[in-house]
N, C-alpha and C positions, 0 to 999 in steps of 0.2 A: 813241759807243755807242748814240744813240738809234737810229740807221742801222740796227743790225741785231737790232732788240728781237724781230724776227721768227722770226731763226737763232736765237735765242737761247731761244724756246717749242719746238725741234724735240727729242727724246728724246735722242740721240747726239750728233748736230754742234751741239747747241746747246749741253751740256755742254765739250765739245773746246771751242770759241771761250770760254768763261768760264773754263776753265785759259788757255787762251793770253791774254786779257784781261790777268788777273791776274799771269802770268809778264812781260809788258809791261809792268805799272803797277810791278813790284817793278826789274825794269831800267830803267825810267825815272827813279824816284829814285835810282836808284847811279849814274846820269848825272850829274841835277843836283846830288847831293851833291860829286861829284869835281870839280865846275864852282865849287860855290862853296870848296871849298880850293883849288882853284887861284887865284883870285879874291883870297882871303886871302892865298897866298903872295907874288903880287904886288904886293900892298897894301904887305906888310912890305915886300919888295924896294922900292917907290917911296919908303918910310920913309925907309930904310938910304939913297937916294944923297941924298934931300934935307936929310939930314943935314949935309952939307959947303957947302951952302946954307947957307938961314937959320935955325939951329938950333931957336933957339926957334919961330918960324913954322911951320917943319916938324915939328917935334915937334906942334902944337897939332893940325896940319892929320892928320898920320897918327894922332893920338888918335882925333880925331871918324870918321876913315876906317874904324879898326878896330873902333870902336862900332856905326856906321852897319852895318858889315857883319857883327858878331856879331848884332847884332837881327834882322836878316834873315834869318842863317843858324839864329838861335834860330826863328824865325816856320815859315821854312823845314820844318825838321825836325820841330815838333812836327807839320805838316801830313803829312809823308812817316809820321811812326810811325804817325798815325793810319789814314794809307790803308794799309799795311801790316796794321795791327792790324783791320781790314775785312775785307782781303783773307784772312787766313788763319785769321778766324773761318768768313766765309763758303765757304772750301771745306773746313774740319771741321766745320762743318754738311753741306755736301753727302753729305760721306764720309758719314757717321753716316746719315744719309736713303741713300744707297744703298746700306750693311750691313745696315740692317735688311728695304731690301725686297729685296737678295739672301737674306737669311736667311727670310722667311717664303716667298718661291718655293723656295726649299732645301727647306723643312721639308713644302710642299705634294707638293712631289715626290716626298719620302722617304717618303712619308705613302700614296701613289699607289702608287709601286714593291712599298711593303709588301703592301699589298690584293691587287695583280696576283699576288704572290707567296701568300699564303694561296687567292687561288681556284684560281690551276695547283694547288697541295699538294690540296685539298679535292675540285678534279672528281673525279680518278680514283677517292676515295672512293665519291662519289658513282654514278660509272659502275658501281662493283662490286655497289653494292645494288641497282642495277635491271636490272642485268643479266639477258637473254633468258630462260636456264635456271635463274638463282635465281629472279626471282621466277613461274615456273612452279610450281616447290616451294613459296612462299609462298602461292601462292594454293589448293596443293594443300592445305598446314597449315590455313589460316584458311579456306576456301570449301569447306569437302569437298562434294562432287559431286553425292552424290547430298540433300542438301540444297537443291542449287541444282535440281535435274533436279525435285525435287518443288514450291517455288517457282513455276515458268515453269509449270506446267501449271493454275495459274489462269487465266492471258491467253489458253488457246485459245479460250476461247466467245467472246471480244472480239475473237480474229481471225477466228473461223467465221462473226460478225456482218460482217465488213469482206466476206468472199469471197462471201456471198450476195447480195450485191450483182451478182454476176456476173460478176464481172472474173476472167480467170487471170494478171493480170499476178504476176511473181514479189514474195517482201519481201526485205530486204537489213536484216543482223542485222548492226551495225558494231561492233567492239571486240569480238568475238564469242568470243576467248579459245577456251576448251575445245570448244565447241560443243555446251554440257547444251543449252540454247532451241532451237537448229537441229536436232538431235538427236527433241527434240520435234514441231517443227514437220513434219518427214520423219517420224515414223510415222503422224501426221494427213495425211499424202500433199499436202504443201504446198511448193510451188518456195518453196528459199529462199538464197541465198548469204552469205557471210557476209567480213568485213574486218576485219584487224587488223595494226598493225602488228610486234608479236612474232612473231617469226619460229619461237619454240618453241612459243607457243601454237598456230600456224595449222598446224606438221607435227601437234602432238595431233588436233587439229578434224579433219583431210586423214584419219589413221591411221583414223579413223571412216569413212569413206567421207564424206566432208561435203566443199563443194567451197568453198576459202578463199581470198579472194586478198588479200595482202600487198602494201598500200597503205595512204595515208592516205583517212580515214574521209572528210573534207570532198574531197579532190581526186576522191576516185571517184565521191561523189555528185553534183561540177558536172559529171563526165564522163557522167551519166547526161541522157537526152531526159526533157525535161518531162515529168511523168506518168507517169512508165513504171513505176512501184510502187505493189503495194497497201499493203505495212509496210515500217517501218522502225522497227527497235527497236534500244536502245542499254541494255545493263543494266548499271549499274554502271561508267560509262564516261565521265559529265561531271563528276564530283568529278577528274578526274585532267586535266582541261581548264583551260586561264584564262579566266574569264569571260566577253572579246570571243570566243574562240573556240567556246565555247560557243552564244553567239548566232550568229555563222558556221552553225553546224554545225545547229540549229537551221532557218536560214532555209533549208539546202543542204536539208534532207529537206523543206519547205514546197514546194522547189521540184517536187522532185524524185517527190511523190505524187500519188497519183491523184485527182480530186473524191472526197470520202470517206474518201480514206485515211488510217490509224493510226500516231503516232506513239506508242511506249513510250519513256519513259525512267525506270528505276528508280536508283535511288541510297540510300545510307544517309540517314536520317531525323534529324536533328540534334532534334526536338523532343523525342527520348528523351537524356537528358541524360546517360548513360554512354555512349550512340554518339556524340554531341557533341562530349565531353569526354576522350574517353579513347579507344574502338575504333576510329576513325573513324582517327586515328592512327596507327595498328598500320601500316597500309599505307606505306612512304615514299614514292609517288608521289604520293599523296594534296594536295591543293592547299590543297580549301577544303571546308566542309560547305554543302550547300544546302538552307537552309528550304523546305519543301513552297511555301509563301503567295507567293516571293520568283521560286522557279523557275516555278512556272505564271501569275504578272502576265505576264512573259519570253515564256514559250510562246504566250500570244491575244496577245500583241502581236505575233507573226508572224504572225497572221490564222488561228492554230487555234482553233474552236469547234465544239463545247464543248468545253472541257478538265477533264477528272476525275481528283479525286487517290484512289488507292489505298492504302493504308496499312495495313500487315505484322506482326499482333503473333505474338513467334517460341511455338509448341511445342511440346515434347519430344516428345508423347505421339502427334502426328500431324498432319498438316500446318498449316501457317501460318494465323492464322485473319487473314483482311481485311475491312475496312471500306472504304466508297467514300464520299467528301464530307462524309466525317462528324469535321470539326473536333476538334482535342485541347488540350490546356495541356499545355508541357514537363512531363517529369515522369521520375525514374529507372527506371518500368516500362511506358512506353510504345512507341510500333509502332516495331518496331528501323529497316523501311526502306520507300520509299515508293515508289511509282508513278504517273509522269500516264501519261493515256490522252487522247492530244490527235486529233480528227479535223479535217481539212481540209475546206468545207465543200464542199457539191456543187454 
């Protein structure tokens, strides 16, 4: 057995060789069991003829013969039960060791299958809430227009400062949805185009005369020559991003502007703590809220400077009033939403 202690660590054949082991150890005692009654019957048979001999002699002689060989066969046997009783502990031990790890690979698998089955059930949900033409209507409910159209029209004097600079390179307004910003930006008589991948949103945007092209935001801006933008504004368009691709998107406009040029990105402001907590929500595409402090470390760490935060408190009565670097504490009636204003430098 020492011989093959090696076959005997392998997962499968080494298993297989310790059943057949143990199948050889249980037929090899049925061997010598039949070996020593045969042994005995011949015993008695030598008895029997030396009987007609010397009775008494014989008789003394097949006593001690039959003794001699019962102790043997008692020696014998108690050695065979035991290896027997070895033998068929140790492979209901094994059995038992491999029920239980067939049954917890069972139970991982059943466990796996289930998952796979709740997220087929759940995509299609999924797919119907963000569907092109719903959330058109969604965003019509919750962003009415001309709310938005009054908004954007803060950031012209901060794009009129980027163009006096003297550049007519165009700006490229990504996730650009309805096109209220571009909208804007065309009656100040400023090239601008715009990217999104909604396909309903970009016929609205086009139905304007507005020129949209449907793509993705980061792939179009690495298709773009170095420098070749004076803006690039994203409003409301990195809350529905994961993070790494945020900074992606991020680094893609860094590249992609001019010495000087203007990045926007506006997003809802989590330090007011019903947008936080609750509106922020509303949206199902919606990822994550981004702290004003957290997004602009993010933005000069692509090498925008200066970066200024903007910050939005909403109302009624008449346009948005904002504030520029002027720090807050959360609070349930603070600036619903925020804006950097990041320059690349020259």
């Amino acid at each position: 057995m020492k011989n093959y202690q090696g076959i005997y660590q392998l997962p499968l054949l080494g298993k297989i060789f310790r059943w057949v082991h143990r199948l050889a150890t249980i037929g090899r005692i049925e061997t010598e069991l039949n070996q020593r009654l045969t042994e005995l019957g011949l015993a008695v048979q030598h008895a029997s003829t030396c009987a007609h001999q010397d009775t008494a002699q014989a008789a003394q002689n097949t006593s001690q013969a039959i003794t001699n060989l019962t102790d043997q066969f008692d020696r014998q046997f108690e050695s065979f039960r035991g290896e027997i009783s070895h033998a068929i502990t140790s492979q209901r031990n094994e059995w038992k060791t491999t029920l239980a790890t067939n049954s917890r690979t069972l139970e991982r698998t059943t466990q796996a299958l289930l998952a796979a089955q709740g997220n087929t059930m759940l995509a299609p949900l999924a797919s119907r809430l963000t569907a092109p033409d719903i959330y058109l209507k969604f965003e019509d409910a919750f962003r009415g227009r001309w709310k938005v159209e009054e908004r954007v029209r803060w950031y012209i004097p901060h794009v009129r400062e980027i163009m006096a600079l003297g550049s007519q390179k165009p700006m490229l307004d990504i996730g650009c949805g309805r096109g209220e910003w571009m909208l804007e930006l065309k009656r100040n008589n400023f090239t601008v185009l715009g990217v999104d991948l909604n396909p309903n949103m970009a016929d609205a945007a086009r139905a304007q005369g507005l020129e949209v092209v449907l793509a993705d935001a980061v792939a179009h801006l690495n298709n773009l020559d170095s420098g070749s933008l004076s803006v690039v504004s994203a409003f409301h368009l990195v809350e529905h991003l994961p993070f790494d691709q945020i900074m992606v998107l991020i680094e893609a406009a860094f590249r992609a502007l001019m010495p000087g040029g203007l990045l926007i990105l506006e997003t809802p402001n989590p330090e007011n703590l019903v947008v936080g907590g609750c509106t922020f929500w509303y949206d199902p595409t919606h990822i994550r809220p981004l702290p004003p402090a957290m997004l602009r470390f993010y933005v000069a760490q692509a090498g925008f400077d200066p970066v200024r935060t903007a910050r939005f408190y909403l109302r009624t009565d008449g346009p948005d009033h904002a504030t520029v670097d002027v720090d807050v504490l959360p609070s349930i009636d603070g600036p619903l939403d925020y804006g950097l204003l990041a320059h690349k430098p020259r």
